[in-house]
N, C-alpha and C positions, 0 to 999 in steps of 0.2 A: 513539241517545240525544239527547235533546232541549237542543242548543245553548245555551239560557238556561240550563238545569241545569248544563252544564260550565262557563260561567262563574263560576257561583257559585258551586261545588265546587273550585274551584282557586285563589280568590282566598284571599289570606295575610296578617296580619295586618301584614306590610311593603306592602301594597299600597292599605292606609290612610292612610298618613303626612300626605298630602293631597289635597285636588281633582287635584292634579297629576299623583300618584303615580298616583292612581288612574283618571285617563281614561288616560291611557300603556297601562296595563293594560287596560281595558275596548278600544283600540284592537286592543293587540298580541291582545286574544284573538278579535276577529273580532266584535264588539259593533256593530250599526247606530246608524246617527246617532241616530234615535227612543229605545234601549236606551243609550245613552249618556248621550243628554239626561237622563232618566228618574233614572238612577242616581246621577249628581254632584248634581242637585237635591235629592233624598233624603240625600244624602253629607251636602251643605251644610245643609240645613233641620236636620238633628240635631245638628249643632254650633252653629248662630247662636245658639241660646238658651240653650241646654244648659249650667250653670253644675254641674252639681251635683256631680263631681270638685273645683274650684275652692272652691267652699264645704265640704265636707267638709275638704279641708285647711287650710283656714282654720279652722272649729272645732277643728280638732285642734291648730293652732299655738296658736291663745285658752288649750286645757284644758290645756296643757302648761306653763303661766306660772304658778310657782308664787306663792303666796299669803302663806307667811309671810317668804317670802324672794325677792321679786321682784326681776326686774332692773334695775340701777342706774339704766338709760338708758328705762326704762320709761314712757312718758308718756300720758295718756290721750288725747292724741289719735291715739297707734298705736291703741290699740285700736279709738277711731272710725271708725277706715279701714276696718276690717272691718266694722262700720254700712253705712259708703258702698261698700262695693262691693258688697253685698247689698241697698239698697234697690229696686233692680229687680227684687228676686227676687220674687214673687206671696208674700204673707202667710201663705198656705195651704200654701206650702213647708215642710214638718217640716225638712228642713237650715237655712233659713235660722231657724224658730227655735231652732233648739239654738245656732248661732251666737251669736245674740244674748241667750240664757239664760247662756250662758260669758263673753260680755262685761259682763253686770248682775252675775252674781255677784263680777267683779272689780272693781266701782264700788262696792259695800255698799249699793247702791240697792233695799231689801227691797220696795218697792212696784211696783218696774221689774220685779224676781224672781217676786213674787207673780205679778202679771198673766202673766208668759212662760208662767211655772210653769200655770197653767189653761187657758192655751192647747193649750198640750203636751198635757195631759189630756183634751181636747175634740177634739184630732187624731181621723180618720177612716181606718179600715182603704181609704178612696177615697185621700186625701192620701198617704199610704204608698206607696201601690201608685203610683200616677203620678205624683208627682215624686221618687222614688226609685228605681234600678234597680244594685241593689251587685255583678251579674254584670260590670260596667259598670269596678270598683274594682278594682285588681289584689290580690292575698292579701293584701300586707305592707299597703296602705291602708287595706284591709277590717277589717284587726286592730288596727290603730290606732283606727278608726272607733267598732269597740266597746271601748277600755280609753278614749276621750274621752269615750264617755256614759257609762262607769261612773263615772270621774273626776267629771264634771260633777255626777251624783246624789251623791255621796261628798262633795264640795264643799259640796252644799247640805244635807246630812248633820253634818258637821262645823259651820256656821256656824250650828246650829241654828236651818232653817226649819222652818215646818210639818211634823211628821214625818207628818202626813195628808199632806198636800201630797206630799212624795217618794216618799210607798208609791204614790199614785195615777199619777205619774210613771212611775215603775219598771214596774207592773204594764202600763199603755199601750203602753213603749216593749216590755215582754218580747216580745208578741203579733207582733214584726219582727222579734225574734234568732235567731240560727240555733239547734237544741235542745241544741248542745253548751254553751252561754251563757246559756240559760234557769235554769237550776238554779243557778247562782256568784248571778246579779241576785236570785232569787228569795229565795235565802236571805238574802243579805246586806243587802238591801232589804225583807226583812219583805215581801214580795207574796205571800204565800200567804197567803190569806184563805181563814177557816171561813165556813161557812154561814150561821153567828150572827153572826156579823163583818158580811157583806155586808146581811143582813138587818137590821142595827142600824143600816149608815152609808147604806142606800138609802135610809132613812125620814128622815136627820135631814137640817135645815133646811139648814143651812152646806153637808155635802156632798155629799147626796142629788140636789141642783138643779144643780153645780157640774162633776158630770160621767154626766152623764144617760148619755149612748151607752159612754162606759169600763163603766158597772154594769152595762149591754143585756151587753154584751159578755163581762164577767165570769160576771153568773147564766144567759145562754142556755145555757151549759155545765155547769153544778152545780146545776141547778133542771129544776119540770115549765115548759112554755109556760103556764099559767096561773096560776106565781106570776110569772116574769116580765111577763103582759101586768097582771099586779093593781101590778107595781110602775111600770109606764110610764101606767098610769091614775092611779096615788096621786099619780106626779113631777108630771106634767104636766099643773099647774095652769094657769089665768088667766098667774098671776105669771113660774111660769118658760115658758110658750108667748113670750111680750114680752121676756123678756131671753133665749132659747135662740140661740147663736149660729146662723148659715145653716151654718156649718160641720157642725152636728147635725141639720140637716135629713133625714138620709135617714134618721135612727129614724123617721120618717112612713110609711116602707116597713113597719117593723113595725105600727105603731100610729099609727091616724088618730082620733082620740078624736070623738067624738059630742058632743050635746049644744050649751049656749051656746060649748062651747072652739072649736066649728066653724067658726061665724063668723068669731072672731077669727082661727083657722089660716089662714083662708083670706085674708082679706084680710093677714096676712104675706107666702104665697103669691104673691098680686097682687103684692107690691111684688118680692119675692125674682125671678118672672117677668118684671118690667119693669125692674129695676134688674141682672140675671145681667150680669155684666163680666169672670169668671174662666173657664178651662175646668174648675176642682172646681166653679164652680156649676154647669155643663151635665152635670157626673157624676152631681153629686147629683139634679137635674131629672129624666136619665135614668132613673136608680135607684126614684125616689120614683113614677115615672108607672106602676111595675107595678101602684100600688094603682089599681082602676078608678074609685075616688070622686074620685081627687086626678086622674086623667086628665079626669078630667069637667069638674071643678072648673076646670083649666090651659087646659080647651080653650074655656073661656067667655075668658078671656085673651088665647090665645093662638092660632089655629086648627090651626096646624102641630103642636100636640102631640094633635090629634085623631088625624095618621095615625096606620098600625102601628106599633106599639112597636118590632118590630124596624126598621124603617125610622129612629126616632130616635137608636136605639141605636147603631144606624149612622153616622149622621152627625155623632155627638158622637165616637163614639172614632176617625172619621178627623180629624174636627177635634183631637184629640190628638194625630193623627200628625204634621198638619200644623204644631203650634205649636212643633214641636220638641222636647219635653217625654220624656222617655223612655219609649216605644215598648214595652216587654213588654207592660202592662198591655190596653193599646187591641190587642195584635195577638193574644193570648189572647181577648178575646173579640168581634175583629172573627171568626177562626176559629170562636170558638163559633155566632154566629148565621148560622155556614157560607157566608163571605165568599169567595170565590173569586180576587179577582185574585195573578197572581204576583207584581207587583210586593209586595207583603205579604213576603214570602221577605226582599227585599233592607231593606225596612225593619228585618225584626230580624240580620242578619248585618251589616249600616253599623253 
């Protein structure tokens, strides 16, 4: 049996505790210098950045601070501290804004709430997936995790915001719950929308434009493909192409609209391509270049999104690995586009 295999078949979750622990072990089990090197680097890169344990419990402390009867010693600059120890986090983090959703609603700041609140709503099944990994959360965290966002929507519930606003909320966040938790938010949150429902608030002004990729998401599953692509023609005006956050970019995967919108898409593009600072913008990049027009379009930009697609895809979800960022999402589909190396193994078992 092949050596690199029994080491990683025998390695225990005491064998994690640190760099330390852990070369000890990679020593005692007969590990070359090269296979050592390798693997505490991989060790270390997943912890340098990796907050997302940290910030989860920190939202959980924020929703747990009751509201009509707060603690005496309560001051708002504790709660800032949770600001500051998340401003490093990428924007594009779903943990850090729920954090920061739990600390506006305990200011009464409806304007700070609002904005969080559309934020939230304009999250990307991409954001989810790569800066979250809850195999990662022990049971009891995990359960905590979800009665903090119920709490959190309940909150904003009670203080009556937007009850638009928290259905849109609820129904975003359901599409990450486990299915045992799907049905408690759904009901209690009003998320189950009729067909006539969906079709009256894709069309109107206020909330039709406000969460473009939430409503892709909702009718690609309750509809044919051609009333959803008639409803991503109807949103996707002039108006909201200019104000569509980069975060909704990869509805361009669906739907690349023709006509004068062209132009103007594209030169968003240009800038989206020359100003990309995040690893969700190289996801969203990746994603959006399966359409052949927008590969065309990026490669007058850019030359390197001329190669194969699998070649890009490549090279964004190792840049995933490497930024530290939790590893399921990029090692699923570094395997998909049938990635070979073993180190891949030891990235998702660190």
């Amino acid at each position: 049996m092949d050596k690199s295999f029994l080491i990683l078949l025998n390695l225990s979750k005491s064998d994690l505790r640190d760099s330390k622990t852990l070369s000890k072990y990679l020593v005692s089990s007969g590990a070359n210098i090269e296979q050592q090197k390798t693997v505490l680097s991989i060790f270390e890169l997943k912890r340098k950045f990796n907050k997302q344990v940290s910030l989860v419990e920190r939202f959980i402390e924020v929703s747990s601070i009751a509201i009509e009867n707060p603690p005496k010693t309560l001051k708002y600059k504790d709660l800032y501290s949770h600001l500051k120890f998340a401003e490093d986090v990428p924007i594009q983090n779903p943990l850090r804004l729920l954090l920061e959703l739990s600390v506006a609603l305990r200011t009464d700041n409806k304007e700070w709430v609002r904005k969080l609140g559309k934020r939230l709503v304009n999250t990307s099944d991409l954001q989810f997936a790569s800066y979250i990994e809850p195999r990662k959360f022990t049971n009891k965290l995990y359960l905590q995790y979800i009665e903090a966002l119920f709490d959190t929507l309940n909150l904003m519930k009670v203080k009556k915001f937007d009850p638009m606003l928290v259905r849109m909320i609820a129904t975003r966040l359901i599409f990450f719950l486990p299915t045992k938790e799907k049905s408690r938010f759904t009901s209690y949150f009003n998320a189950n929308w009729s067909l006539n429902e969906l079709r009256e608030f894709v069309t109107s002004r206020e909330y039709g434009q406000s969460g473009i990729g939430l409503w892709f998401n909702v009718l690609e599953n309750r509809t044919t493909k051609s009333e959803v692509n008639n409803f991503l023609d109807g949103v996707l005006k002039k108006s909201a192409i200019k104000r569509m956050p980069r975060e909704e970019f990869w509805i361009l995967k669906y739907f690349y609209p023709g006509d004068d919108r062209r132009e103007l898409l594209d030169k968003r593009l240009e800038k989206f391509v020359k100003k990309t600072t995040s690893i969700h913008d190289s996801l969203v990049l990746s994603e959006i270049l399966e359409k052949e027009a927008i590969q065309k379009t990026l490669g007058k930009f850019d030359k390197s999104y001329m190669r194969p697609l699998f070649k890009v895809k490549r090279d964004v979800y190792q840049e995933v690995l490497r930024s530290g960022l939790p590893s399921q999402f990029a090692l699923y589909n570094l395997f998909l586009l049938g990635e070979k190396d073993t180190d891949l193994f030891w990235w998702y078992v660190l």
